[in-house]
VONUZA-626993 format. One record per residue (C-alpha): residue in three letters; y, x, z. Coordinates in steps of 0.1 Angstrom, whole numbers, padded with zeros to 4 digits, always signed. Each point is the difference from the previous one (the first is absolute). Example, Ala and Ser with C-alpha at 12.3 -4.5 7.8 and 13.67 -1.06 7.14 Angstrom:
BEGIN
ALA-0045+0123+0078 SER+0034+0014-0007 
END
This chain:
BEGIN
UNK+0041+0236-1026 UNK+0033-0018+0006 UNK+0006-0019+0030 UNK+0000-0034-0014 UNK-0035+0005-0010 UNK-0012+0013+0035 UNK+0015-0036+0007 UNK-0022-0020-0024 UNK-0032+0017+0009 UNK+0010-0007+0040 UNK+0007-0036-0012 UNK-0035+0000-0019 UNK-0019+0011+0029 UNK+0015-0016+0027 UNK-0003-0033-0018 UNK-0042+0013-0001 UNK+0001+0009+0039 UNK+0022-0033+0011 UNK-0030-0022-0023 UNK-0030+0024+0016 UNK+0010-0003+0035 UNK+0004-0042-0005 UNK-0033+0000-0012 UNK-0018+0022+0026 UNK+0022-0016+0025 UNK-0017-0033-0008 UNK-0031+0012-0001 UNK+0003+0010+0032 UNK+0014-0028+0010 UNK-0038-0014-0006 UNK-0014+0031+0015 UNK+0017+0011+0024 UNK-0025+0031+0016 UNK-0004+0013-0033 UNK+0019+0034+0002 UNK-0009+0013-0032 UNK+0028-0029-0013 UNK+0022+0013+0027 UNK-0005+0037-0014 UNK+0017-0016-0038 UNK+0027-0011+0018 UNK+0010+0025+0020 UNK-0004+0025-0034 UNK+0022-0023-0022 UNK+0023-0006+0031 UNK+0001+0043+0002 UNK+0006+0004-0035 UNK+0023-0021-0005 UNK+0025+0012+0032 UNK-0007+0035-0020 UNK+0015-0012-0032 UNK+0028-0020+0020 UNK+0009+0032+0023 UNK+0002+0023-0034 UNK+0023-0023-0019 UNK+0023-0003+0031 UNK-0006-0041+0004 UNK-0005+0007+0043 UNK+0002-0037+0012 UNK-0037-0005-0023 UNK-0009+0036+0011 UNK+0004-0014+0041 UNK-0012-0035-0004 UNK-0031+0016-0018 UNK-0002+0025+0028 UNK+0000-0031+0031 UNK-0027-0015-0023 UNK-0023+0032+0000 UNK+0003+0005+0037 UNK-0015-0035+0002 UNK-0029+0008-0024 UNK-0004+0034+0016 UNK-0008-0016+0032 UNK-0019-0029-0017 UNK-0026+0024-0025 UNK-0002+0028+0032 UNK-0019-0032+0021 UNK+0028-0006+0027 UNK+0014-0028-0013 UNK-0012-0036-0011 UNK+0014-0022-0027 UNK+0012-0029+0010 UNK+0023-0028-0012 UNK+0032+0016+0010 UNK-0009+0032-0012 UNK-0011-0015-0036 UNK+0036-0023+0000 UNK+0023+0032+0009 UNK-0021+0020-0029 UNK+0004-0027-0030 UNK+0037-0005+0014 UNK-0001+0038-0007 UNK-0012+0000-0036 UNK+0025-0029-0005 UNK+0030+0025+0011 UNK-0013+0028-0021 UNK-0001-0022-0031 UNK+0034-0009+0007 UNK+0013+0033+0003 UNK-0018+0009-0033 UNK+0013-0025-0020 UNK+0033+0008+0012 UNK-0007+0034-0013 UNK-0010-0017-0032 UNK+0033-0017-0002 UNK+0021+0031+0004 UNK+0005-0003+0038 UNK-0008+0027+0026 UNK-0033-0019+0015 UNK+0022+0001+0035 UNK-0013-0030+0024 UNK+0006-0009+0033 UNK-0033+0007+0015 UNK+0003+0000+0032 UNK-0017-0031+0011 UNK-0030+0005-0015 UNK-0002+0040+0007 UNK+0007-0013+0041 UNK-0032-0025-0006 UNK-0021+0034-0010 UNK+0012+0021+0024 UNK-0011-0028+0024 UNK-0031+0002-0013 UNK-0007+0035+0001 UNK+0015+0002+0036 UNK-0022-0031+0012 UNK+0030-0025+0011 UNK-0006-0021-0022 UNK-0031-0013+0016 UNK-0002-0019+0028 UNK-0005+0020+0033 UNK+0015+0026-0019 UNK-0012+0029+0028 UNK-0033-0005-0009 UNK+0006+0001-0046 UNK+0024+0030+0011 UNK-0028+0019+0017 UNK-0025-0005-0032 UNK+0026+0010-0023 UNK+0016+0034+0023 UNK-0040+0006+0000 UNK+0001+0002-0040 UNK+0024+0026-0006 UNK-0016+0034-0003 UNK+0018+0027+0013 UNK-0001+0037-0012 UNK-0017+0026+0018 UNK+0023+0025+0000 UNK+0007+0027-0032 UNK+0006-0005-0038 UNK-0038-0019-0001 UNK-0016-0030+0019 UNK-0038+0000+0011 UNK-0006-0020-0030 UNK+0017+0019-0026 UNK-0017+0033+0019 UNK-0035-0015-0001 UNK+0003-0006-0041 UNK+0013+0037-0003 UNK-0027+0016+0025 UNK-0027-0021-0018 UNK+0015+0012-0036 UNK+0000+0041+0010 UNK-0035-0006+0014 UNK-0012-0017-0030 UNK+0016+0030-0024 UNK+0027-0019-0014 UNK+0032+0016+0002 UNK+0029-0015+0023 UNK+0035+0010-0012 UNK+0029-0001+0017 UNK+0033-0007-0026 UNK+0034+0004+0014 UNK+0020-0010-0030 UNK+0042-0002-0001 UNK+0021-0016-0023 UNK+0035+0014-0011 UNK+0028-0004+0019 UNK+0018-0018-0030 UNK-0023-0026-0006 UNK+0007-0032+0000 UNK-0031-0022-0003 UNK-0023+0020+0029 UNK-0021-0027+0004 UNK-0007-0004-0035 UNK-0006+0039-0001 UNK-0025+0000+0028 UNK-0020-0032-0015 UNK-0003+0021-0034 UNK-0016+0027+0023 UNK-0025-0025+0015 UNK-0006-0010-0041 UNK-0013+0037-0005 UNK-0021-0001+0037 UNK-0017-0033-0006 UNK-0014+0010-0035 UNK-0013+0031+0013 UNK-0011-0010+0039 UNK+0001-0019+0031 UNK+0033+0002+0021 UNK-0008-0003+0040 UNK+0032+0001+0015 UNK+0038+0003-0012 UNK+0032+0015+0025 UNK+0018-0019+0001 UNK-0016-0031-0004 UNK-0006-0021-0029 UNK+0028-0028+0008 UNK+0022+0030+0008 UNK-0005+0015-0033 UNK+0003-0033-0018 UNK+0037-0007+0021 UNK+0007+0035-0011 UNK+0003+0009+0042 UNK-0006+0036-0005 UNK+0022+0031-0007 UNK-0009+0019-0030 UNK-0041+0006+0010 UNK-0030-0017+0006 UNK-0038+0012+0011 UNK-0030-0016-0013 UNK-0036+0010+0013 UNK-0022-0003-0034 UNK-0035+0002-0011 UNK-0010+0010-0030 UNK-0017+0025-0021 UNK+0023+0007-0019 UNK+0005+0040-0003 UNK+0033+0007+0023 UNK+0020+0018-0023 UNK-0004-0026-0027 UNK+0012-0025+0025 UNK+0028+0013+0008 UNK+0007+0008-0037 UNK+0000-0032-0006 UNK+0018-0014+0029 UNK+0030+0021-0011 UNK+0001-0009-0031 UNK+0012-0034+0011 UNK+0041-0004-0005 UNK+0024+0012+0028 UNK-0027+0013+0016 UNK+0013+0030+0022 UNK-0026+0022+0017 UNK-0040-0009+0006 UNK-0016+0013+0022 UNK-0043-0002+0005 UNK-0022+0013+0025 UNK-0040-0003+0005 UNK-0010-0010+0032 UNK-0031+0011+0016 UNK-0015-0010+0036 UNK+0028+0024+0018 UNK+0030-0014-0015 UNK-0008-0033+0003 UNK-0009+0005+0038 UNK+0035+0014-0001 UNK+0015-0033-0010 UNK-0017-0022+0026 UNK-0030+0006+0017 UNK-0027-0018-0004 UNK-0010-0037+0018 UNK-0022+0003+0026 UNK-0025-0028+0014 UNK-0031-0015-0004 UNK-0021-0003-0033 UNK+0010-0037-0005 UNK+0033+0005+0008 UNK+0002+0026-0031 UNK-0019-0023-0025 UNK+0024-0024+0007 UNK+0032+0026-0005 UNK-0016+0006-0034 UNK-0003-0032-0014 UNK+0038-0008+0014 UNK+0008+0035-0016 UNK-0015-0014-0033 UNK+0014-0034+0001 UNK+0035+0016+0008 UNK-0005+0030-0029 UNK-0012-0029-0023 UNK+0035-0022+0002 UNK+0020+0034+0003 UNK-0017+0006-0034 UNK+0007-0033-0018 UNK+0035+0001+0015 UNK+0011+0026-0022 UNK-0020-0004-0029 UNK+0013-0036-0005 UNK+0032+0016+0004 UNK-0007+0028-0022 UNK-0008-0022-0030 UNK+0038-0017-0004 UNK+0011+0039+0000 UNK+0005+0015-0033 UNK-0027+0028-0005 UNK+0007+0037+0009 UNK+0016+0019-0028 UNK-0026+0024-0004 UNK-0037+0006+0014 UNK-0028-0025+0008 UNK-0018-0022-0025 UNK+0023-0028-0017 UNK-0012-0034+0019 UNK-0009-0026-0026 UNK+0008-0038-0002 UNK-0022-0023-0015 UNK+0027-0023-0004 UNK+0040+0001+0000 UNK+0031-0026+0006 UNK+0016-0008-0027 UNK+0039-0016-0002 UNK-0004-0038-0006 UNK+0030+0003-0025 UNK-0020+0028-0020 UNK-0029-0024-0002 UNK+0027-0030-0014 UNK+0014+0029-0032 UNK-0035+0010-0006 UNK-0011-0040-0007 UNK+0034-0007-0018 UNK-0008+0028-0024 UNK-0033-0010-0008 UNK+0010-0032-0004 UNK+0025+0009-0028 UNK-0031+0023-0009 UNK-0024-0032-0003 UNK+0027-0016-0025 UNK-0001+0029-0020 UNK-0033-0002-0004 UNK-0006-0035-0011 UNK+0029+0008-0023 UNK-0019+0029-0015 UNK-0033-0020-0005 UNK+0022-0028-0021 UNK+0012+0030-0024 UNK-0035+0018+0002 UNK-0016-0037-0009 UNK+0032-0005-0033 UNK-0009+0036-0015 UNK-0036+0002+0001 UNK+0001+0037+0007 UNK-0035+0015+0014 UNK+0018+0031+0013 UNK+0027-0025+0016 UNK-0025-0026+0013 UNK-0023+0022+0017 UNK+0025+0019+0016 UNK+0016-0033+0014 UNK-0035-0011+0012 UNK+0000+0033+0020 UNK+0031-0005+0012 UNK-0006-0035+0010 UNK-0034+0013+0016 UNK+0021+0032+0022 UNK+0027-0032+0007 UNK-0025-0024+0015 UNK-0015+0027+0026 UNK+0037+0011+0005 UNK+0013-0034+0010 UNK-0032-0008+0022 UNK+0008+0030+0018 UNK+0034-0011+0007 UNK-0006-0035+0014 UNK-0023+0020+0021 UNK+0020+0026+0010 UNK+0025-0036+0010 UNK-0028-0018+0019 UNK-0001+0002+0037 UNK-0026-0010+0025 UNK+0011-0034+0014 UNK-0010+0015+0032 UNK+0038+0015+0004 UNK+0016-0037+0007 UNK-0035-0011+0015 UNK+0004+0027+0034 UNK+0032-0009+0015 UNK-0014-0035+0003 UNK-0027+0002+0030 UNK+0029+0013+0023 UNK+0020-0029-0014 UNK-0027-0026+0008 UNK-0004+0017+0038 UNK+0040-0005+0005 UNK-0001-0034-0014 UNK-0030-0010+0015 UNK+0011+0011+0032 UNK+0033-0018+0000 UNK-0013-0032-0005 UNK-0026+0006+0023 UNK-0031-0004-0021 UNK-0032+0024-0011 UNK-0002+0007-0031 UNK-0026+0026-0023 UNK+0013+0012-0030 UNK-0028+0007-0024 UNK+0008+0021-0034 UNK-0020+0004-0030 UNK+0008+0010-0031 UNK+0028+0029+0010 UNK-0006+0022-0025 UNK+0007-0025-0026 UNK+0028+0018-0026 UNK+0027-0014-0011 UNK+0026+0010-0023 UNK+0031+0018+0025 UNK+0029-0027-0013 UNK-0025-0026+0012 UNK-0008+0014+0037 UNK+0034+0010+0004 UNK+0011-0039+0001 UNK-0029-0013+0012 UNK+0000+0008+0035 UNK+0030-0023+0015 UNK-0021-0032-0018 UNK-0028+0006+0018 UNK+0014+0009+0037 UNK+0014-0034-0003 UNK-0036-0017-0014 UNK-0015+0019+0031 UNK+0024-0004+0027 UNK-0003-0040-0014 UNK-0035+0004+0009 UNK-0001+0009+0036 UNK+0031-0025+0006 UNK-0009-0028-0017 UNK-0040+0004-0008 UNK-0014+0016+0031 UNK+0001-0020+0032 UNK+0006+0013+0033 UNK-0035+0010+0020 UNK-0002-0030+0023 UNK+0004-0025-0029 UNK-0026+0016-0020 UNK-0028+0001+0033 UNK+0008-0035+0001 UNK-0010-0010-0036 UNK-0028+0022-0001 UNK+0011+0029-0016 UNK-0003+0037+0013 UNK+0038+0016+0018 UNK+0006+0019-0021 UNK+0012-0012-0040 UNK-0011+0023-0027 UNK+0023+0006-0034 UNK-0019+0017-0027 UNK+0028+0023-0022 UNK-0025+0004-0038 UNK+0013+0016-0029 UNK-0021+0004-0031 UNK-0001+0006-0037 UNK-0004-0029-0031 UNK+0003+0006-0031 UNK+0036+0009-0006 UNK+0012-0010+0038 UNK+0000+0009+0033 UNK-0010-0027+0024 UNK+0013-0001+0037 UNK-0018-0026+0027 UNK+0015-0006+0034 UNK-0025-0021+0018 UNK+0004-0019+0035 UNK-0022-0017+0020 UNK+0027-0023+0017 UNK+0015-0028+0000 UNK+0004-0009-0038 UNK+0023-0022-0017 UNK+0011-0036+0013 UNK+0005-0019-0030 UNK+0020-0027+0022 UNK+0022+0019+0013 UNK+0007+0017-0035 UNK+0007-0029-0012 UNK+0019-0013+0025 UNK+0022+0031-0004 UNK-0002-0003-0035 UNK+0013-0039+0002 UNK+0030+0012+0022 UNK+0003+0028-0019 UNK+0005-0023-0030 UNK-0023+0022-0017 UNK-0022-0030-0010 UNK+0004-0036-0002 UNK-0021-0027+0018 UNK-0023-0010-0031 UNK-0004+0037-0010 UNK-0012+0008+0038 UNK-0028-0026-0002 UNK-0012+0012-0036 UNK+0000+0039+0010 UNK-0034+0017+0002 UNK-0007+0030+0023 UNK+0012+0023-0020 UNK+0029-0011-0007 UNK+0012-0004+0034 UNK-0016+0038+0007 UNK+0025+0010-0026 UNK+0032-0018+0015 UNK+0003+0028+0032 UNK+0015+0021-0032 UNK+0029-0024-0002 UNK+0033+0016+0002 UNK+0006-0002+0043 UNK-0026-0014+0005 UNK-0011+0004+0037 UNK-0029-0023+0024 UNK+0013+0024+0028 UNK+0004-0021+0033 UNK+0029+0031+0013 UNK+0014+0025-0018 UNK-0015+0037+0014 UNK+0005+0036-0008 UNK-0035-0004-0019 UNK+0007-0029-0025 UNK+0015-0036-0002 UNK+0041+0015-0008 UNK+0001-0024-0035 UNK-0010+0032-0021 UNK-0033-0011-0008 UNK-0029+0006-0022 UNK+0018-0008-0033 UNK+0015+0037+0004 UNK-0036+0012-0002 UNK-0009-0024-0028 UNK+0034+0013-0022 UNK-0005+0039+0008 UNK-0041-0005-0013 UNK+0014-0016-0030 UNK+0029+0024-0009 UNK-0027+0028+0003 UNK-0028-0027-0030 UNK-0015-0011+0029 UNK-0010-0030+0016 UNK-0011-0011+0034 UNK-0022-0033+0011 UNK-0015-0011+0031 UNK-0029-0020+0013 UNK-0002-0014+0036 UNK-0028-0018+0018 UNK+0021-0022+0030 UNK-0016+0013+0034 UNK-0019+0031-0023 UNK+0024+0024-0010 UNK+0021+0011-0034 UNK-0004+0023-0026 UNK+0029+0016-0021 UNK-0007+0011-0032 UNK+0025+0024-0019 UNK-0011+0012-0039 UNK+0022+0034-0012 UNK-0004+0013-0032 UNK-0010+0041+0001 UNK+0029+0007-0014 UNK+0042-0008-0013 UNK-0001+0027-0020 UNK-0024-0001-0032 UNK-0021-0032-0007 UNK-0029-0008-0027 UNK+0019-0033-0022 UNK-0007-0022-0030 UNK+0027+0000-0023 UNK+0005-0030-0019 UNK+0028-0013-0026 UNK+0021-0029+0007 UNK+0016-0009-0040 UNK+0018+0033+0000 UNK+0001+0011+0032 UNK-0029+0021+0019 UNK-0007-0008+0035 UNK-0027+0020+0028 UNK-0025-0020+0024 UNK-0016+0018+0031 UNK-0038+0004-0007 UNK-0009-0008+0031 UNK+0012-0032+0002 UNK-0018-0009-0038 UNK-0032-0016+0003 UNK-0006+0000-0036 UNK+0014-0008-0034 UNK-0009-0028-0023 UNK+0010-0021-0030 UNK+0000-0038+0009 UNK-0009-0026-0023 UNK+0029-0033-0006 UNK-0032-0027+0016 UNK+0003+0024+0032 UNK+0031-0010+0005 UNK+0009-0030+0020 UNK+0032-0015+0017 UNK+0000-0009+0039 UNK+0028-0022+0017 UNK+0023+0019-0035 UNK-0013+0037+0008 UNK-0021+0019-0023 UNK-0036+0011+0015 UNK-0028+0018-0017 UNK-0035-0002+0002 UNK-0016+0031+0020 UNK-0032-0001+0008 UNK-0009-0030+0029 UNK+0035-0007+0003 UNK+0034-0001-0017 UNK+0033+0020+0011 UNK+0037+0001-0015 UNK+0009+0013-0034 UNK+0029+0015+0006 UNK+0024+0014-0035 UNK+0013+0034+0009 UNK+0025-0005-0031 UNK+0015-0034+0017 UNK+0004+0015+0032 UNK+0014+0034-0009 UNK+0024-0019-0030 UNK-0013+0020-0025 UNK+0013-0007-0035 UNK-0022-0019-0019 UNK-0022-0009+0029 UNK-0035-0002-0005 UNK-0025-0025-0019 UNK-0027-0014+0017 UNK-0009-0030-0023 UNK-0021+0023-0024 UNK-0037+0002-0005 UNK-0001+0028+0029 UNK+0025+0010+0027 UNK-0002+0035+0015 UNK-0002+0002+0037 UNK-0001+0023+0031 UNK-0018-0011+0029 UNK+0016+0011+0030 UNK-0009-0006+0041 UNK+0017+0003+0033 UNK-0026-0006+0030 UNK-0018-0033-0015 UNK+0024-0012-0024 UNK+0000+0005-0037 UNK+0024-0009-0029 UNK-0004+0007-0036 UNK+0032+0015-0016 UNK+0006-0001-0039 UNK+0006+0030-0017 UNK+0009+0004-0039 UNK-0020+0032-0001 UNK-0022+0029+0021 UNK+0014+0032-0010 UNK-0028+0019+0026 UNK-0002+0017+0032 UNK+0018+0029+0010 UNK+0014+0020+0035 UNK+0038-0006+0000 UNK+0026+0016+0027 UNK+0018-0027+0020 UNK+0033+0003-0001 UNK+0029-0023+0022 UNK+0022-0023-0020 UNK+0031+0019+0023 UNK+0022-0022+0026 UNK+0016-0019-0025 UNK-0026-0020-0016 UNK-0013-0013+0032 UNK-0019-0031+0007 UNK-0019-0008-0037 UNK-0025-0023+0007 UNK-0033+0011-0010 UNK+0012+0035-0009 UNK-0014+0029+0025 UNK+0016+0032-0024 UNK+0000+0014-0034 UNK-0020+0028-0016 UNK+0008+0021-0031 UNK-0025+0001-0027 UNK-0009+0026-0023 UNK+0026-0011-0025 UNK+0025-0001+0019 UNK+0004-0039+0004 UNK+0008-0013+0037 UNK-0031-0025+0007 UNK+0002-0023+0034 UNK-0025+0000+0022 UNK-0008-0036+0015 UNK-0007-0012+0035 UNK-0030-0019-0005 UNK+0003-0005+0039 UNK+0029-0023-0005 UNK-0014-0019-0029 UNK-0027-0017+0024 UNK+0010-0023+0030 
END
């Protein structure tokens, strides 16, 4: 494997660790005695100096390292979580996803650490804490020293158990050869071929030792399995640059040799063997999650395998651009397959088109991705936020593993930081003003995503302050956004929708959290570039509620084609609510615009042909007029078409950077025929 893929699987997993060790961190931020959390953390913080240590990135290997002693101390009893402890971790993670991304960017991942690796030490040393004599003592109290030989009383409790119990306890002495120039690498391969066949108790040197590649060409591991010896070491040499293996079976008398065994009273021995397990069990992990971002051995053991696989993102993009060319190709054949009235032809093209259809499902799946990915990096988000401006606020999420088509999710995720950060600055008041009207400290946003119809629906709900409408539209009258007779005619709605004005801001100070003239009319435009749109309802003194509709996908849509005079054009089907021929009495004229009767009410008749210029334009004084109903949130307009050609699945393709800006124009698609149809924004067609 070449080294630039060793680098995108670290990048992968790191990414994983960085996101598992926010989310366990603030759980235990909630529970702070829970040590089983404590136990995640310090496996992904483990791992993840492993993988830094191997590909030679030391500044993450040694931050990671501070941040295990801390978690050592914290998981082993002798040390409390407090506020300080929690601060100096998250500042931690913060530093590590720095030094990734630089990685990302082509950098070396080298930061100046030192700070925050002085604030660890501190902890683990016990200054930090006030008296610091006394937190020193508790922590000196913690560390557990050896008791002399290659083996611990732990480690020799497991192995004297293990011999009693008939399982065989090996001892491995493995070396590497002298030209190698990955060790560490070499040595986590040989842990890969241990942990599928048994337990490993104890490694010399140790673990981080191994993983910093701090040994000379050998290593000793004390192993449990049962495993047949010479099979073992069979395979153990099989792994590359692998010099010389050496196994022996220990009995009672050897192991005696290597330590001798603890002495003391009964309940001082139960409790060295359930230390000895807890120390064998993250000894075990250690290595195994190691051992899985290794390549496999070249030859022995059974092949590990995955139930799933990462695929490249631009793999993913080639694969949908050919089936889209695929899909054209199809509709082309069932044209010619419809003209020649072949059975042979037709039934063959119906197969096809039936092997097509499960084809390009399985492609928008293989595209879709749990909205959960931009969902997790917001809880740490709202903690920072939160405790900048000095507030309490519960993030609630629902909905997380809600898919949505990758191009989607990829540009999603800087809209909504800003809807939530919004939230907590402008929606959520601080504790003692929300005591004082009667509502509990702490504000609650609700994060929902769910599925309708064709769409993806995202909710971010607050329970705050809600929006003044006088001082909107006081802004809005400064602003000149609005003049002085449209401000006293404006309903609630309306007014809801002027925060998406272009700089529009009700901030009373700029901050680092909102209020710098970049408002939300960058959120409003980024929703709308991706077919979205984004509305808001507000209670004053209640609370808000965001709303933001997606479609599943940019990629392939369901349309109705319909013919303009000579020109074909393609409508969404999701924003149709039906088709219809209206009769010339249905037709009446308000204040000189055309409305149609439909159903209680009436709503504009808009001519596709006038707006679009087409040649000819289109009649509408005749006995019947042919019309598309179309809807965007709980507005409707009729548009007049010349004739419905029928539904069909076209590819979206962009009109390029030069014709930029067509109004009512969101792409083109090809058709079967080869023609270019537009495909309209029905979004911009209703104010």
């Amino acid at each position: 494997m070449e080294m630039n893929q060793y680098l995108s699987m670290f990048i992968d997993e790191s990414r994983d660790h960085l996101q598992a060790m926010n989310e366990h961190l603030l759980s235990l931020e909630s529970s702070p005695e829970d040590i089983t959390i404590v136990q995640n953390i310090f496996r992904s913080a483990h791992t993840l100096k492993g993988m830094s240590a191997t590909m030679g990135f030391e500044d993450l290997a040694s931050l990671t390292h501070e941040m295990e002693n801390v978690l050592d101390l914290v998981r082993n009893h002798k040390l409390k979580m407090d506020s300080f402890i929690f601060d100096c971790l998250f500042k931690s993670l913060d530093s590590l996803e720095s030094m990734v991304e630089d990685i990302i960017q082509g950098g070396t991942g080298q930061a100046d650490v030192t700070e925050i690796v002085a604030a660890l030490k501190s902890i683990v040393s016990g200054d930090y804490a006030k008296g610091g004599a006394a937190g020193g003592t508790t922590v000196k109290a913690a560390q557990t020293t050896s008791a002399g030989g290659e083996l611990d009383e732990f480690q020799y409790s497991i192995l004297q158990q293990s011999i009693e119990a008939g399982i065989p306890v090996l001892r491995l002495e493995v070396t590497v050869r002298q030209d190698c120039v990955l060790k560490a690498a070499r040595a986590y391969m040989v842990f890969n071929v241990l942990e599928q066949n048994g337990e490993v108790v104890k490694s010399n040197p140790s673990v981080e030792d191994i993983e910093q590649e701090r040994f000379e060409q050998s290593f000793v591991v004390y192993y449990i399995s049962q495993i047949d010896s010479e099979e073992l070491h069979k395979q153990v040499a099989s792994v590359s640059e692998i010099d010389k293996v050496d196994v022996i079976v220990l009995d009672q008398a050897k192991l005696t040799e290597l330590m001798s065994p603890p002495s003391g009273s009964n309940a001082e021995a139960a409790q060295a063997q359930a230390q000895a397990e807890t120390a064998a069990a993250s000894t075990q992990a250690a290595p195994k999650q190691e051992a899985k971002k290794a390549p496999a051995p070249a030859a022995g053991g059974a092949p590990v395998g995955g139930r799933t696989i990462r695929v490249d993102i631009e793999r993913l993009d080639t694969l949908m651009n050919l089936f889209s060319e695929l899909l054209i190709d199809r509709v082309r054949l069932e044209q010619l397959a419809s003209e020649i009235r072949r059975s042979e032809l037709t039934e063959t093209v119906e197969h096809m088109s039936r092997v097509s259809s499960d084809l390009q499902n399985i492609v928008l799946k293989l595209r879709m991705v749990p909205i959960d990915t931009v969902f997790n990096r917001f809880p740490r988000m709202i903690r920072d936020v939160a405790k900048t401006l000095d507030k309490k606020v519960d993030l609630i999420i629902t909905g997380a593993d809600t898919e949505l088509d990758r191009t989607v999710i990829d540009e999603i995720g800087d809209p909504l930081v800003h809807l939530l950060r919004n939230a907590v600055d402008h929606g959520v008041e601080p504790a003692a003003e929300r005591v004082a009207l009667g509502k509990p400290e702490t504000g609650t946003i609700h994060l929902r995503a769910y599925h309708s119809g064709n769409h993806v629906f995202i909710e971010i709900e607050e329970d705050g302050r809600g929006i003044n409408r006088d001082k909107v539209l006081k802004k809005a009258l400064e602003n000149n956004v609005l003049t002085k007779e449209q401000a006293e005619r404006i309903t609630d709605d309306e007014v809801n929708q002027l925060i998406f004005a272009s700089g529009f801001s009700t901030a009373d100070k700029i901050s680092d959290i909102s209020g710098r003239g970049v408002g939300l009319d960058v959120v409003k435009t980024k929703i709308q570039s991706l077919g979205g749109q984004v509305q808001v309802d507000s209670v004053w003194g209640k609370g808000s509620k965001f709303s933001v509709q997606l479609p599943l996908t940019l990629s392939i849509i369901s349309a109705m084609l319909i013919r303009l005079n000579n020109e074909k054009y393609a409508i969404p089907l999701s924003s149709i609510v039906e088709t219809m021929a209206v009769r010339q009495e249905q037709i009446r004229s308000v204040h000189g615009n055309r409305m149609v009767e439909y159903r209680t009410g009436v709503i504009p008749l808009v001519s596709l042909a006038d707006l679009f210029d087409v040649p000819g334009g289109t009649n509408i004084s005749g006995n019947e007029t042919q019309v598309v109903i179309i809807r965007k949130g709980d507005k409707m307009a009729a548009l007049v078409v010349d004739e419905f050609i029928g539904q069909q699945e076209i590819v979206l393709k962009t009109l390029g950077k030069y014709l930029t800006k067509l109004f009512a124009i969101s792409g083109a698609t090809i058709l079967g025929d080869g023609q270019v149809a537009l495909i309209i924004d029905t979004n911009a067609l209703i104010k």
